[in-house]
N, C-alpha and C positions, 0 to 999 in steps of 0.2 A: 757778621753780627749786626752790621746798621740794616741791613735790607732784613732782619728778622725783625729787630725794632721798628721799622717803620712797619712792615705787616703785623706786629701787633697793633702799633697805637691804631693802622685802621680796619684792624676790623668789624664786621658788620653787627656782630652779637651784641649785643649793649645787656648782658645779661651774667652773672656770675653762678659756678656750679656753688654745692651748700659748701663743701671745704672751702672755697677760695671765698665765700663770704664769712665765712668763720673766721678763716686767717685774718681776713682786713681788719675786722669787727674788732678783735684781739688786738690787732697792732694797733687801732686808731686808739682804742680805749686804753692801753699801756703810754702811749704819749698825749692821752689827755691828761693823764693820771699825774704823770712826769711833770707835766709843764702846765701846771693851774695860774702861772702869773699871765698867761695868755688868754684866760678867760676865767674870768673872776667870777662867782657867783653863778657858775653853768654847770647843772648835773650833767654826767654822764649816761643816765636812765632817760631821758628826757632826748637827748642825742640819737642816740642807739636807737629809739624808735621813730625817732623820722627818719634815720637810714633805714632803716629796715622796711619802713614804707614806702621805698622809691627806688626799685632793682637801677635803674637807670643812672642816678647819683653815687649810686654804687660803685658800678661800672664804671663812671669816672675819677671817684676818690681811687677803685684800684689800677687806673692807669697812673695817678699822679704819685702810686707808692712803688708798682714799677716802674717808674723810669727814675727813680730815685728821692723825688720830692719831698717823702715825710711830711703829707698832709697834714694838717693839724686844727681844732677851730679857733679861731682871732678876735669871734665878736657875734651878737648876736642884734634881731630886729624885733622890738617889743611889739610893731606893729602889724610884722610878717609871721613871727612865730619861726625866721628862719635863722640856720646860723650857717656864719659865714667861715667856711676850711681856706687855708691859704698851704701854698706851699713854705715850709720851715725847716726843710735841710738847712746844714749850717752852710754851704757852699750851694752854688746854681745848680739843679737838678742838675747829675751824671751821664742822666738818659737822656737827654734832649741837648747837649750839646754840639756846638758844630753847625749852627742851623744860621740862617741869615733871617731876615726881619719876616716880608714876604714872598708870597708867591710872584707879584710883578718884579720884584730884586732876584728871584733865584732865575728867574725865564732872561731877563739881562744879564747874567753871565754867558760869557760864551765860552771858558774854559775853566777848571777847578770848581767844578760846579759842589754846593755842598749836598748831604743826603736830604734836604728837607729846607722849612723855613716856620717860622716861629707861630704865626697866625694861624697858616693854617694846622699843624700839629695841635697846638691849641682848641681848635674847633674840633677838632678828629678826636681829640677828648673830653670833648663837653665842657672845657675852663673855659675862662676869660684869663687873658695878659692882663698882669696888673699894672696901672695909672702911676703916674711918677708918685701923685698923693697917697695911694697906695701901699707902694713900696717903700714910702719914708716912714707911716705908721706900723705898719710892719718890721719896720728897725728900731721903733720903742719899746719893741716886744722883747729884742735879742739884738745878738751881732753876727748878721747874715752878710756874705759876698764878701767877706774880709781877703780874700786871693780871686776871685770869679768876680765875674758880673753878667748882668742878666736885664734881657730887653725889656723895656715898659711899652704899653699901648703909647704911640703917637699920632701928636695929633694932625691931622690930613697937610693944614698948612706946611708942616715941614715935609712932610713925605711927599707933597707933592713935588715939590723941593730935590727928590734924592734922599732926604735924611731920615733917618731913624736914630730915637732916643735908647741909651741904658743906664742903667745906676750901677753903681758898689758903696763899697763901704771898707775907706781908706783912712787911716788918719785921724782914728775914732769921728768920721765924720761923714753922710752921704752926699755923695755925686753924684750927678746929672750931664750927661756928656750927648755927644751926638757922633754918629758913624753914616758911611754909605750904606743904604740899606741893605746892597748885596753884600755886605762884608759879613767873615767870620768868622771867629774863634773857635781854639779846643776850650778854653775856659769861658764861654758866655754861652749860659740859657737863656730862659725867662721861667720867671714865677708866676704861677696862674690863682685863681681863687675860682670858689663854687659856693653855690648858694644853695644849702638843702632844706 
């Protein structure tokens, strides 16, 4: 099953057939629907057709709903005219679990190597990891990682270091912790966001 998952997250098609864009279309619009305290003041008509102008955005919001994430949007830019999808599973995506930070921490393993690593998966889906800042305004939304946790973008200083950052959300309260970057969890993803 991992080595099917990772040949999906990369393959090459950056392109969805009409079903599989209908299907997203449907699911994204029923959990906008659902959860308007996440974005206040944002039609859904208005959404729908900047998806639908960008096969490629697409393509990425349906890797972040298969691999578990329940994409959703969190905010928008009056400036850019874009809005911003974040991942809002209540737990760290399902499907990207297991993974370590990056590609330099999985290649320093030399044994229990895991299927993947966070950044690049990430990239292979068109997201970005989200920033500790990020991921704290994202927990004003909800109460996400309450059993999981999930890596944030860090910053080179510690990585250069060995470390890499995660958060949760323990104790009605969020954490900011640090690991070796080759370390890994069945319970840590990471939450990505997209900008369409």
């Amino acid at each position: 099953m991992r080595a099917t998952r990772a040949r999906n997250i990369n393959s090459n098609k950056k392109d969805l057939s009409p079903e599989q864009r209908e299907e997203l279309l449907r699911a994204l619009k029923a959990r906008f629907e659902k959860n308007m305290n996440r974005h206040k003041g944002l039609e859904w008509a208005q959404v729908q057709a900047k998806l639908e102008a960008d096969a490629e955005k697409l393509w990425s919001l349906n890797k972040m709903e298969r691999t578990g994430g329940e994409p959703d949007v969190i905010g928008s830019d009056n400036e850019t005219g874009q809005y911003t999808f974040c991942d809002c599973s209540e737990q760290s995506p399902n499907g990207r679990r297991s993974v370590c930070y990056d590609r330099e921490a999985l290649e320093s393993r030399k044994e229990n190597k895991p299927e993947g690593n966070a950044i690049d998966m990430a990239a292979a889906m068109g997201i970005e990891l989200l920033t500790e800042e990020q991921y704290r305004a994202l927990q004003k939304l909800g109460k996400f990682d309450t059993k999981t946790s999930s890596w944030v973008k860090t910053p080179s200083a510690i990585r250069n270091l060995g470390g890499a950052l995660f958060c949760d959300r323990r104790y009605d309260t969020v954490f900011l912790y640090h690991n070796g970057a080759e370390s890994y969890y069945a319970g840590r993803a990471f939450r990505g966001s997209l900008k369409v």
